[in-house]
Each structure stands twice: as structure tokens, then as C-alpha cells.
N, C-alpha and C positions, 0 to 999 in steps of 0.2 A: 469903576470895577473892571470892565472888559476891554476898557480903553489901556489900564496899566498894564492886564495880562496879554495881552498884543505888542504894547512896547517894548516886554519884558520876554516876548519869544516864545510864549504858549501857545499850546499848538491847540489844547484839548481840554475841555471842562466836565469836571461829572456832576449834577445838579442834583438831589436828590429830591423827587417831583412826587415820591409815593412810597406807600409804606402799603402793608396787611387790611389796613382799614383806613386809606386818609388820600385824597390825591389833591396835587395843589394847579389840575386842570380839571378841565368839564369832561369828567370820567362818566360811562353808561355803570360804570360797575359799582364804583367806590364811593363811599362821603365823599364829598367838595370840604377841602379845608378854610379856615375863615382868609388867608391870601388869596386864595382867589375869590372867595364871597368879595373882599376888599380891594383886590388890585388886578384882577383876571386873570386869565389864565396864565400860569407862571411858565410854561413848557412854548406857547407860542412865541409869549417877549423873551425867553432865552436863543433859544434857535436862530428868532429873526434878527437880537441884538451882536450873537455872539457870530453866524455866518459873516454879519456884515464884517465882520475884520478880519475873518480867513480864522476862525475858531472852531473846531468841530466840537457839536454837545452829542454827551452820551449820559442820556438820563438813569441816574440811580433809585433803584427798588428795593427799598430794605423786604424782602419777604416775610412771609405769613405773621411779625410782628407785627401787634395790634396800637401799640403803643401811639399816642395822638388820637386813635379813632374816639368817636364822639361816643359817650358813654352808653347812647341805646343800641348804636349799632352791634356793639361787645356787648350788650348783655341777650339781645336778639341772638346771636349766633353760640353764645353760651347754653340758651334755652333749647337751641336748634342742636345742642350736642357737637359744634363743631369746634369750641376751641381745644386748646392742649390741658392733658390732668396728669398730675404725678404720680409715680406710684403708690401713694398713700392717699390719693382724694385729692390734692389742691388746686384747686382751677389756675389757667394761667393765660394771659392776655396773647394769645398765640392760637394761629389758625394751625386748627390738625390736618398736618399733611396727607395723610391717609382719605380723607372722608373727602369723599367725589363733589360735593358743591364748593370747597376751599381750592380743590384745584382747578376747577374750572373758574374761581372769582381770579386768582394767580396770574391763571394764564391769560385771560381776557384781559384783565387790565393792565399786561404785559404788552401783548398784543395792539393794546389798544395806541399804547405810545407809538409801535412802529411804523401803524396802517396810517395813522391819523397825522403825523410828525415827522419832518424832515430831519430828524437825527439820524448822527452818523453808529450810534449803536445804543445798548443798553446792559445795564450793570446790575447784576445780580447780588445782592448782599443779604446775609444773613440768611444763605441758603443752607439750611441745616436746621438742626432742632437745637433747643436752648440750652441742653445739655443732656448726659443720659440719663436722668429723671424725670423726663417728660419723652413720648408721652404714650399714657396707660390707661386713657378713656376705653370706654364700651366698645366704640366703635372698633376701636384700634384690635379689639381682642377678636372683633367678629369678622372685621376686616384681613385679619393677620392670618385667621383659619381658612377664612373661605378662600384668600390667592394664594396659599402653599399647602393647604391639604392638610396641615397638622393637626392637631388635636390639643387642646391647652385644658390642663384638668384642673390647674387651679393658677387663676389670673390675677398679680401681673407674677405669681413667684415663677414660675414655670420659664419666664423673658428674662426676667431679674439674673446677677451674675454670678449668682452660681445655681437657676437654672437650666433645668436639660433643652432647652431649647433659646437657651441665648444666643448660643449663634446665627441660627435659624433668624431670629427676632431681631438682631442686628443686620441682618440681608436684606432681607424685607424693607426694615425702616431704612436704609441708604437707598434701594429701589426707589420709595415714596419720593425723593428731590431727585432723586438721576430720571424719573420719570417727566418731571415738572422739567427739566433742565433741557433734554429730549423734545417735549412739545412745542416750544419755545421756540428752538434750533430750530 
């Protein structure tokens, strides 16, 4: 593997080591995926195999998707009101960006790669919501009054697009990952 992309004049690997609920190191924050339960920690043997040949890693983070986490953790945090809900009710394996314990799991286990890991950076993916349908949990409606003063008289129509307060509710929601994006930096 690292030996052909060395031959072949790579300079740079992006490994993707973690996701919203899943890390394939000995995370304080996240599940331990079963690679490393099976084979250790994957972000050490990358570092240590790829420097040796003049390879920098930049470990990739699919953000707040949950997708792999281990089924009690998503339903734990479903219980806890923090994943994403669509306008009509649908739950969705996605950490809500809004609500203060997803960003701080985010950023720690962001964090935790740079403090802990000789990598040369870190790759942000899936920083965004899963599309304008999500997301319209609880949180999100009390969260969205209390940091902009608005008033939402009937929730989610009022954000929804044609909405007196979509635009409002689109500012907001790009805040919630320009926020994440900011702590990080």
C-alpha cells in the first residue's frame, strides 16, 4: 500500500479514521470501531507507516454522520434529543448541529486527533446538514429563538420556504458549522 504510493510520488494520504459516532483509534469521546477492537489503533500504524516514506496523513472526519456508530450509541443520543429530525417528524442518524453536547463531542474528537497524533492536518467532511430537510427537532426551534431573538409562532412552518423567517433560519443553521469550523481553527 504506502510502499506503491511512495514509488508513485505521493506526497499525501487522507485516511478516514472517524465519523459522528465511530473512531477507528482509542477515542476518549467516540465508540472504538471493531478495527481497532481487531487491529489497533489505525491512526498510530498510519502516521508511523506513512512518515516513514516521506508521506504526510491528514486524517479524515466525516462529521455529525452517525452512520457505522454502534446501534446503542444512536439510540442513546436519539433518547437524549440530539440527533437530526425532518420537518415532518423523521428521525435521522445525524448529530444536531445546534445542540451543545454534539458540538462539543465534534470538536473533542477533532481535537483529540491533533493533540494526540503527529499529523500533518485534518479533513473536514460532511460539514453541512444532510439537506434542507433536516433539521427541525425541538431543540433546534428553542435553540433558534433563544440565539436570534426571534419568535417562531408556528414550528417548523415559519423556517420552512416560503416561511417569514427562512432566511432568518438559514443564517442561523450555516452559523451552527461556521461555528464548529471556527473552534477547530
Amino acid at each position: 500500500g504506502l510502499d506503491a504510493l511512495a514509488t508513485n510520488d505521493f506526497t499525501a494520504v487522507f485516511p478516514n479514521m472517524l465519523w459522528g459516532g465511530l473512531a477507528h483509534y482509542n477515542s476518549a469521546y467516540l465508540p472504538r470501531s471493531t478495527e481497532f477492537t481487531n487491529y489497533g489503533d489505525q491512526i498510530a500504524a498510519c502516521v508511523s507507516a506513512a512518515h516513514a516514506r516521506g508521506i504526510q496523513v491528514h486524517v479524515w472526519k466525516v462529521n455529525w454522520n452517525l452512520s457505522g456508530a454502534p446501534q446503542s450509541f444512536i439510540d442513546s443520543l436519539r433518547a437524549a434529543n440530539r440527533t437530526q429530525v425532518s420537518q415532518d417528524g423523521t428521525a435521522m442518524d445525524w448529530l444536531c448541529p445546534s445542540h451543545p453536547d454534539n458540538f462539543a463531542l465534534e470538536t473533542n474528537s477533532m481535537l483529540e486527533v491533533v493533540r494526540n497524533y503527529d499529523v500533518d492536518g485534518i479533513h473536514f467532511d460532511y460539514i453541512r446538514y444532510p439537506d434542507s430537510d433536516y433539521c427541525y427537532c425541538s431543540g433546534c426551534s428553542t435553540r433558534f429563538q433563544s440565539q436570534t431573538g426571534l419568535t417562531v409562532t408556528s414550528w417548523p412552518a415559519d423556517v420552512l420556504t416560503v416561511g417569514s423567517l427562512r432566511t432568518s433560519f438559514l443564517n442561523w443553521r450555516r452559523a451552527q458549522i461556521t461555528r464548529l469550523v471556527t473552534a477547530i481553527y
